[in-house]
KEKE-3310 file (N, C-alpha, C; in steps of 0.2 Angstrom, whole numbers, plus 5000, padded with zeros to 4 digits):
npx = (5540:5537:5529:5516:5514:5506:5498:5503:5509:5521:5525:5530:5543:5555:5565:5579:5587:5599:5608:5613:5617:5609:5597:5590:5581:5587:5578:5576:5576:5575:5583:5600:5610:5621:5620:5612:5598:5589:5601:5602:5603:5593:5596:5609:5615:5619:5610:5606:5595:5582:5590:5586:5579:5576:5561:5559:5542:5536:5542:5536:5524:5529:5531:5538:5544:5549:5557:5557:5571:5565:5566:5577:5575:5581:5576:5569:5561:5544:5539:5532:5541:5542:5534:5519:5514:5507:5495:5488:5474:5470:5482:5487:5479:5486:5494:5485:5488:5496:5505:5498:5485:5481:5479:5472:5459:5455:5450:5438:5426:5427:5427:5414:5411:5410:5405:5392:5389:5394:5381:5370:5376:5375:5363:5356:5355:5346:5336:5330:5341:5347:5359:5365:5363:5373:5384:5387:5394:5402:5419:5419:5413:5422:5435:5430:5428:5437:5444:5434:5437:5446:5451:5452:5462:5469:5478:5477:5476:5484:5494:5493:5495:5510:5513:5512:5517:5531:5533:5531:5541:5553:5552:5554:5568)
npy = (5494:5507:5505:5496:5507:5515:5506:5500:5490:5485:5482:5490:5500:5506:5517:5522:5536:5543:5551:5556:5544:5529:5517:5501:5488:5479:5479:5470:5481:5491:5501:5502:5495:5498:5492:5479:5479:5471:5468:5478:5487:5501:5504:5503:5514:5525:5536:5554:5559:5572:5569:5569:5561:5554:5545:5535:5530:5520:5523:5529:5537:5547:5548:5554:5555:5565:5561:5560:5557:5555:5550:5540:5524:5512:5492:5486:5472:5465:5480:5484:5488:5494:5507:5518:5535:5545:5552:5560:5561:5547:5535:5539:5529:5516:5516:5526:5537:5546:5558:5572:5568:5561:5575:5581:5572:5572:5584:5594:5594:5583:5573:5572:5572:5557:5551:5552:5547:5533:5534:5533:5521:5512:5512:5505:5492:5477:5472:5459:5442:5444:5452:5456:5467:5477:5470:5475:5486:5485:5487:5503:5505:5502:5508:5520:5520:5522:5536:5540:5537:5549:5556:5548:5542:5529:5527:5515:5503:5504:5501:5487:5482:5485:5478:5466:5464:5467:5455:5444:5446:5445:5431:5425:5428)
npz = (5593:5589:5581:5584:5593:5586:5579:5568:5555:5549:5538:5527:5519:5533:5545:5556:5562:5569:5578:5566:5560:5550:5553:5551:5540:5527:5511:5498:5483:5492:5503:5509:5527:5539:5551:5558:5563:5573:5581:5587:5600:5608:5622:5618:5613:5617:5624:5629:5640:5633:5621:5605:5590:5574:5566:5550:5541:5531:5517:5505:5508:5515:5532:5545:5562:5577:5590:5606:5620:5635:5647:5654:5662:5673:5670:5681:5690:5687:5683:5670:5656:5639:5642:5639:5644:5639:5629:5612:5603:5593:5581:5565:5553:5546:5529:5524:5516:5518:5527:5519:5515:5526:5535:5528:5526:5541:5543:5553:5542:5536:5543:5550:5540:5535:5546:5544:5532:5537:5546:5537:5530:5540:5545:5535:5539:5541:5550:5550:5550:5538:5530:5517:5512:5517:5515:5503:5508:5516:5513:5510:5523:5533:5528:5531:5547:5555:5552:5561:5573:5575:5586:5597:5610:5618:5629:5641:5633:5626:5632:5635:5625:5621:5632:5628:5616:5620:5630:5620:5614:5622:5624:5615:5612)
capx = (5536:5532:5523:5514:5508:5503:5493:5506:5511:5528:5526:5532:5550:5557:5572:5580:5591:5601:5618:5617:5617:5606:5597:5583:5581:5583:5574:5577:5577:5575:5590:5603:5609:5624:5620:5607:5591:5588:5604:5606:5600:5591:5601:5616:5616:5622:5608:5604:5588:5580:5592:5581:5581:5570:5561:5555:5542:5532:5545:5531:5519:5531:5530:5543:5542:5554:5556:5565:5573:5561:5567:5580:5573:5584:5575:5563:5557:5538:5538:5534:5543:5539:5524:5515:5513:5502:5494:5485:5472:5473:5488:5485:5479:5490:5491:5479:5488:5503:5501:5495:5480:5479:5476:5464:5454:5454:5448:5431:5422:5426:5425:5405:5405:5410:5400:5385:5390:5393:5377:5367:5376:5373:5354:5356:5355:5340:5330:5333:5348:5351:5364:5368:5365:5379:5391:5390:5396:5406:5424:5416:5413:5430:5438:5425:5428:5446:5442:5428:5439:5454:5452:5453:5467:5467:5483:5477:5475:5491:5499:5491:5500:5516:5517:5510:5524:5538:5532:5533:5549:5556:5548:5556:5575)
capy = (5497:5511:5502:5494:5514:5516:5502:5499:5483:5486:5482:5497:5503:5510:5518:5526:5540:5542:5554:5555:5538:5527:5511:5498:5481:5482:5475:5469:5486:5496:5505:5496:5500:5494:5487:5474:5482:5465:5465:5486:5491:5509:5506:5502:5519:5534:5543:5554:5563:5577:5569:5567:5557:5554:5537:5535:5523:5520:5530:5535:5542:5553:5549:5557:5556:5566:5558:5563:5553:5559:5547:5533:5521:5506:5490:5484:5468:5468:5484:5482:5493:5502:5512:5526:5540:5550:5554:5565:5557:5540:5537:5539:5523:5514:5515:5531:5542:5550:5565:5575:5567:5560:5582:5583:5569:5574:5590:5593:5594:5577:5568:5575:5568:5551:5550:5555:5542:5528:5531:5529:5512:5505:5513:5503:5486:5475:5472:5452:5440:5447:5457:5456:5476:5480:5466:5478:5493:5484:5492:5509:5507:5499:5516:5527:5518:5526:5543:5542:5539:5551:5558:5545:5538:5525:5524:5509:5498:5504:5498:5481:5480:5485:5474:5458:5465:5466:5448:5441:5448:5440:5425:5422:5425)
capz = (5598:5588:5574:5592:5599:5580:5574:5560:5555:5548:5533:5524:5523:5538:5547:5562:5561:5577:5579:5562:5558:5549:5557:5548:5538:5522:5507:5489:5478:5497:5505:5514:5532:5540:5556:5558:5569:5577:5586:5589:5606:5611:5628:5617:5609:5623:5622:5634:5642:5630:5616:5601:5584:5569:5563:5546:5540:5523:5515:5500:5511:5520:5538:5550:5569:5578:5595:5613:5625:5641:5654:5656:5668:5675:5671:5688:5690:5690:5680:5662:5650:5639:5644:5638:5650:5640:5624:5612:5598:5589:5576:5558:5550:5541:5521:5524:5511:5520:5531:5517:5516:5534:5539:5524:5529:5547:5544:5555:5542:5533:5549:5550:5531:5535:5550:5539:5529:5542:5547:5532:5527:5547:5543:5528:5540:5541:5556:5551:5548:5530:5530:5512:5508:5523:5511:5497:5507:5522:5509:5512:5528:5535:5525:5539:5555:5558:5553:5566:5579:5577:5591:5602:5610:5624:5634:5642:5629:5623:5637:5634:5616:5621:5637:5625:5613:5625:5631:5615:5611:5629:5626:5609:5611)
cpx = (5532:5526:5519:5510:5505:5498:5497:5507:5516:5528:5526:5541:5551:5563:5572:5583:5592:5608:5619:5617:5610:5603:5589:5585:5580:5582:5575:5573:5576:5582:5593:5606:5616:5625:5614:5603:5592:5594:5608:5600:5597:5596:5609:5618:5619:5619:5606:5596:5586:5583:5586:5584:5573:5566:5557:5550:5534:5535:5541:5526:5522:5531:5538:5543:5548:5551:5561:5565:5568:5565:5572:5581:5578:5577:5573:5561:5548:5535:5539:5538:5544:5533:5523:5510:5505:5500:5488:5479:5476:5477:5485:5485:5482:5487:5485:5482:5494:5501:5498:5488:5475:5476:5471:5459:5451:5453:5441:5427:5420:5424:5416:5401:5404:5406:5393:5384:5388:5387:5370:5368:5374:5364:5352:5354:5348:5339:5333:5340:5351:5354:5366:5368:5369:5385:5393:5393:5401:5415:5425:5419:5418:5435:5435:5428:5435:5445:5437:5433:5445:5455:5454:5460:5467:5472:5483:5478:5480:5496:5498:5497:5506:5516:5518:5516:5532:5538:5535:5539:5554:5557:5552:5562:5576)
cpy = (5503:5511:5501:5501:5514:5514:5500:5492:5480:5484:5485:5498:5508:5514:5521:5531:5542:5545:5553:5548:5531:5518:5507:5492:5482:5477:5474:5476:5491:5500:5499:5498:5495:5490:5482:5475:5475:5463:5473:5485:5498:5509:5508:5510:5525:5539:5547:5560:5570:5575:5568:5563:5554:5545:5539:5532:5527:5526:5534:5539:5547:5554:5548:5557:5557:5563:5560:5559:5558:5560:5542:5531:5512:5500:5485:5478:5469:5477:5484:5488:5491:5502:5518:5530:5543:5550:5558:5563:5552:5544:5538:5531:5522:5514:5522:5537:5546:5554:5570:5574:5566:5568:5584:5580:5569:5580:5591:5589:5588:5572:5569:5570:5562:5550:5549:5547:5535:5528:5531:5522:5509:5506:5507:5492:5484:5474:5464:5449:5442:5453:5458:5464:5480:5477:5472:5485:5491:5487:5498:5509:5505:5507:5521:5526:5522:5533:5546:5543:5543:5555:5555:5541:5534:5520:5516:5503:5498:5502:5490:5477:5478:5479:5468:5460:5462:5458:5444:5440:5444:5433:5421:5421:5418)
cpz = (5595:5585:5580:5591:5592:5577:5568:5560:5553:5543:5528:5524:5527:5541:5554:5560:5568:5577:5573:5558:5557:5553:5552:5544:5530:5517:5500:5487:5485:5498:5509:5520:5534:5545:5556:5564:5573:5581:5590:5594:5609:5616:5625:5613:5609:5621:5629:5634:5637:5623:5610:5593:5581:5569:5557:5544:5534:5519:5506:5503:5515:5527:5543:5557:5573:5586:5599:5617:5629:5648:5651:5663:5669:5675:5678:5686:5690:5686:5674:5658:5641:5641:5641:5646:5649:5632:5621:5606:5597:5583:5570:5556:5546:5531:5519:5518:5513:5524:5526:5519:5520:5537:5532:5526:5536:5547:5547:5548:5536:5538:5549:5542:5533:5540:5548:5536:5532:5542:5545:5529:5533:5546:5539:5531:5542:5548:5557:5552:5542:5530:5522:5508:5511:5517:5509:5502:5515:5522:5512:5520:5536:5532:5532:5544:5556:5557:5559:5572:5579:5580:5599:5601:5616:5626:5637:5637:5623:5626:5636:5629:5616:5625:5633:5621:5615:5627:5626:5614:5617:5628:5619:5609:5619)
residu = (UNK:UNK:UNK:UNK:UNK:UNK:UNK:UNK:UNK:UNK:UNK:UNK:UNK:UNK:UNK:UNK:UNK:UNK:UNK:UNK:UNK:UNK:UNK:UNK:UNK:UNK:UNK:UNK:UNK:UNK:UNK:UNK:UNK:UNK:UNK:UNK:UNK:UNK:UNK:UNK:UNK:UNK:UNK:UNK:UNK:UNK:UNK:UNK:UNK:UNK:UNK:UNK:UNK:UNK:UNK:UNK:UNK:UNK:UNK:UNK:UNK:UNK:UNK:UNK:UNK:UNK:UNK:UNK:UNK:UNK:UNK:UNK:UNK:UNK:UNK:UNK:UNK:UNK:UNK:UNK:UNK:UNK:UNK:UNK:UNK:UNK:UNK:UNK:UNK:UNK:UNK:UNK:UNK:UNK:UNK:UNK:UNK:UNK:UNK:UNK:UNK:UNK:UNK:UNK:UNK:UNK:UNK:UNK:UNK:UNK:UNK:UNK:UNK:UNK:UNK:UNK:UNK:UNK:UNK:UNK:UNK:UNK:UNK:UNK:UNK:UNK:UNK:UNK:UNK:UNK:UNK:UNK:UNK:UNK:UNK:UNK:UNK:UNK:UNK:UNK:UNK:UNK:UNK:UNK:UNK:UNK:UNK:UNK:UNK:UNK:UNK:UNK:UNK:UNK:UNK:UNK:UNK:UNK:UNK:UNK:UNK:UNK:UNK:UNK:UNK:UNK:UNK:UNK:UNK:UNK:UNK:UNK:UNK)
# end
Protein backbone atom coordinates (compact mmCIF):
# COMPACT_ATOMS: atom_id res chain seq x y z
CA UNK A 1 0.00 0.00 0.00
CA UNK A 2 2.77 2.09 0.52
CA UNK A 3 4.57 1.67 -2.75
CA UNK A 4 0.49 2.42 -3.93
CA UNK A 5 0.49 6.20 -1.92
CA UNK A 6 3.87 6.59 -3.67
CA UNK A 7 3.84 5.76 -7.16
CA UNK A 8 6.70 3.03 -6.51
CA UNK A 9 6.68 -0.15 -8.00
CA UNK A 10 8.53 -2.34 -5.56
CA UNK A 11 11.11 -3.15 -7.23
CA UNK A 12 13.80 -2.18 -5.10
CA UNK A 13 14.78 -3.71 -1.75
CA UNK A 14 12.52 -3.11 0.97
CA UNK A 15 11.77 -3.66 4.68
CA UNK A 16 9.75 -3.00 7.69
CA UNK A 17 11.10 -2.58 11.04
CA UNK A 18 8.54 -3.06 13.73
CA UNK A 19 9.23 -3.51 17.78
CA UNK A 20 12.34 -3.93 16.66
CA UNK A 21 12.12 -6.58 14.31
CA UNK A 22 12.79 -6.81 10.82
CA UNK A 23 9.98 -7.70 7.98
CA UNK A 24 10.55 -8.10 3.90
CA UNK A 25 11.23 -10.44 0.83
CA UNK A 26 14.25 -11.16 0.30
CA UNK A 27 16.43 -11.51 -2.64
CA UNK A 28 19.51 -13.31 -4.07
CA UNK A 29 22.60 -11.27 -2.76
CA UNK A 30 19.86 -8.96 -0.50
CA UNK A 31 19.28 -9.45 3.10
CA UNK A 32 17.23 -12.11 4.46
CA UNK A 33 14.16 -11.77 6.96
CA UNK A 34 12.72 -14.51 8.89
CA UNK A 35 9.16 -14.23 8.35
CA UNK A 36 7.57 -14.22 5.15
CA UNK A 37 5.76 -10.58 4.31
CA UNK A 38 3.06 -12.43 2.34
CA UNK A 39 1.73 -14.15 5.21
CA UNK A 40 2.48 -11.31 8.21
CA UNK A 41 -0.41 -9.23 8.94
CA UNK A 42 -0.32 -5.30 10.13
CA UNK A 43 -3.46 -6.39 12.31
CA UNK A 44 -1.41 -9.44 13.46
CA UNK A 45 1.27 -7.34 15.05
CA UNK A 46 -0.16 -5.41 18.54
CA UNK A 47 0.28 -2.28 17.63
CA UNK A 48 -1.30 0.28 19.10
CA UNK A 49 -2.61 3.88 18.28
CA UNK A 50 0.33 6.70 18.18
CA UNK A 51 2.66 3.42 18.04
CA UNK A 52 5.28 4.03 15.41
CA UNK A 53 7.73 2.00 12.93
CA UNK A 54 9.98 2.60 10.16
CA UNK A 55 9.87 1.20 6.35
CA UNK A 56 12.76 1.14 4.30
CA UNK A 57 12.75 0.91 0.60
CA UNK A 58 15.48 1.23 -2.35
CA UNK A 59 18.08 0.68 0.24
CA UNK A 60 20.79 2.59 -2.06
CA UNK A 61 18.97 5.64 -2.37
CA UNK A 62 18.29 5.93 1.40
CA UNK A 63 14.57 6.20 1.84
CA UNK A 64 13.22 5.91 5.44
CA UNK A 65 9.60 6.63 6.25
CA UNK A 66 8.79 6.81 9.85
CA UNK A 67 5.16 5.95 10.20
CA UNK A 68 2.38 6.06 13.23
CA UNK A 69 -0.52 3.99 13.82
CA UNK A 70 -3.33 7.02 13.92
CA UNK A 71 -6.34 4.86 14.07
CA UNK A 72 -7.39 1.07 14.33
CA UNK A 73 -10.63 0.86 12.48
CA UNK A 74 -12.68 -2.50 12.85
CA UNK A 75 -13.18 -3.74 9.25
CA UNK A 76 -17.17 -2.35 7.79
CA UNK A 77 -18.60 -3.77 5.12
CA UNK A 78 -19.02 -1.18 2.35
CA UNK A 79 -16.05 0.81 3.65
CA UNK A 80 -13.06 0.38 1.76
CA UNK A 81 -9.84 0.34 3.66
CA UNK A 82 -7.26 1.69 3.45
CA UNK A 83 -7.87 5.34 2.90
CA UNK A 84 -5.99 8.36 2.89
CA UNK A 85 -7.36 11.05 5.06
CA UNK A 86 -5.08 13.56 4.05
CA UNK A 87 -1.86 14.65 2.47
CA UNK A 88 0.78 17.14 1.67
CA UNK A 89 2.64 17.23 -2.01
CA UNK A 90 3.26 14.34 -4.38
CA UNK A 91 5.74 11.44 -3.57
CA UNK A 92 9.23 11.49 -4.72
CA UNK A 93 9.44 9.66 -8.04
CA UNK A 94 10.78 6.69 -8.16
CA UNK A 95 14.65 6.10 -9.04
CA UNK A 96 15.02 9.96 -8.62
CA UNK A 97 18.35 9.84 -6.85
CA UNK A 98 17.53 9.37 -3.10
CA UNK A 99 16.30 12.14 -0.88
CA UNK A 100 19.52 13.91 -1.35
CA UNK A 101 18.84 14.72 -4.69
CA UNK A 102 15.02 14.45 -4.60
CA UNK A 103 15.44 18.14 -1.90
CA UNK A 104 18.03 19.45 -4.38
CA UNK A 105 15.87 18.93 -7.28
CA UNK A 106 12.92 20.27 -5.72
CA UNK A 107 14.34 23.29 -4.65
CA UNK A 108 12.09 26.47 -6.22
CA UNK A 109 14.50 27.36 -8.23
CA UNK A 110 15.20 24.01 -10.19
CA UNK A 111 11.50 23.39 -10.56
CA UNK A 112 11.25 27.21 -12.47
CA UNK A 113 14.38 25.52 -14.49
CA UNK A 114 12.64 22.47 -15.59
CA UNK A 115 9.56 24.35 -16.20
CA UNK A 116 11.61 26.58 -18.48
CA UNK A 117 12.66 23.78 -19.96
CA UNK A 118 9.45 21.72 -20.43
CA UNK A 119 8.31 24.68 -22.13
CA UNK A 120 10.77 25.24 -24.74
CA UNK A 121 10.73 21.32 -25.74
CA UNK A 122 6.53 21.47 -25.90
CA UNK A 123 7.30 24.98 -27.98
CA UNK A 124 9.55 22.66 -29.83
CA UNK A 125 6.19 20.87 -31.29
CA UNK A 126 4.96 21.34 -34.82
CA UNK A 127 1.73 22.71 -35.66
CA UNK A 128 1.28 19.46 -37.98
CA UNK A 129 1.54 15.52 -37.41
CA UNK A 130 5.30 15.46 -37.18
CA UNK A 131 6.26 15.13 -34.01
CA UNK A 132 9.77 13.79 -34.71
CA UNK A 133 11.75 16.90 -33.03
CA UNK A 134 9.45 16.14 -29.66
CA UNK A 135 11.08 12.19 -30.20
CA UNK A 136 14.47 13.43 -29.69
CA UNK A 137 13.66 15.22 -26.42
CA UNK A 138 10.63 13.06 -25.19
CA UNK A 139 13.88 11.33 -22.37
CA UNK A 140 14.39 14.90 -21.23
CA UNK A 141 11.08 15.68 -21.04
CA UNK A 142 9.63 12.38 -18.99
CA UNK A 143 12.71 13.48 -16.46
CA UNK A 144 10.60 17.21 -16.01
CA UNK A 145 7.08 16.16 -15.74
CA UNK A 146 7.51 14.87 -12.11
CA UNK A 147 9.49 17.74 -10.78
CA UNK A 148 6.61 19.91 -12.19
CA UNK A 149 4.24 18.42 -10.23
CA UNK A 150 5.79 18.12 -6.70
CA UNK A 151 3.60 19.86 -5.28
CA UNK A 152 0.69 18.14 -5.99
CA UNK A 153 -0.97 15.56 -4.28
CA UNK A 154 -4.53 14.20 -5.12
CA UNK A 155 -6.12 12.24 -2.17
CA UNK A 156 -8.77 11.16 -4.48
CA UNK A 157 -6.93 9.56 -6.93
CA UNK A 158 -5.06 7.99 -4.16
CA UNK A 159 -8.04 6.48 -2.84
CA UNK A 160 -8.70 4.97 -6.33
CA UNK A 161 -5.30 2.98 -6.25
CA UNK A 162 -5.50 1.85 -3.06
CA UNK A 163 -9.31 0.59 -3.29
CA UNK A 164 -8.12 -1.07 -6.96
CA UNK A 165 -5.21 -2.43 -4.77
CA UNK A 166 -7.06 -3.77 -1.94
CA UNK A 167 -9.54 -5.39 -4.53
CA UNK A 168 -6.98 -7.05 -6.40
CA UNK A 169 -5.40 -8.34 -3.36
CA UNK A 170 -9.08 -9.81 -2.28
CA UNK A 171 -9.76 -10.92 -5.28
CA UNK A 172 -6.50 -13.15 -5.62
CA UNK A 173 -6.34 -15.10 -2.29
Amino acid sequence: MLQTAFGWTGTHLHRFVVQGREYGIGYVGGPSFGDDPRRVRLGDLGLRPTERFTYHYDFTAGWCHDLRVEQILAAEPGRPLPVCTGGRRAGPPEDCGGVQAFLENTQPHHILTAAIRAAEILGMLPDDEDCTRFGEHRDELAGLLPLLGVDRFDRRTLNRALAAHAAAGTSAA
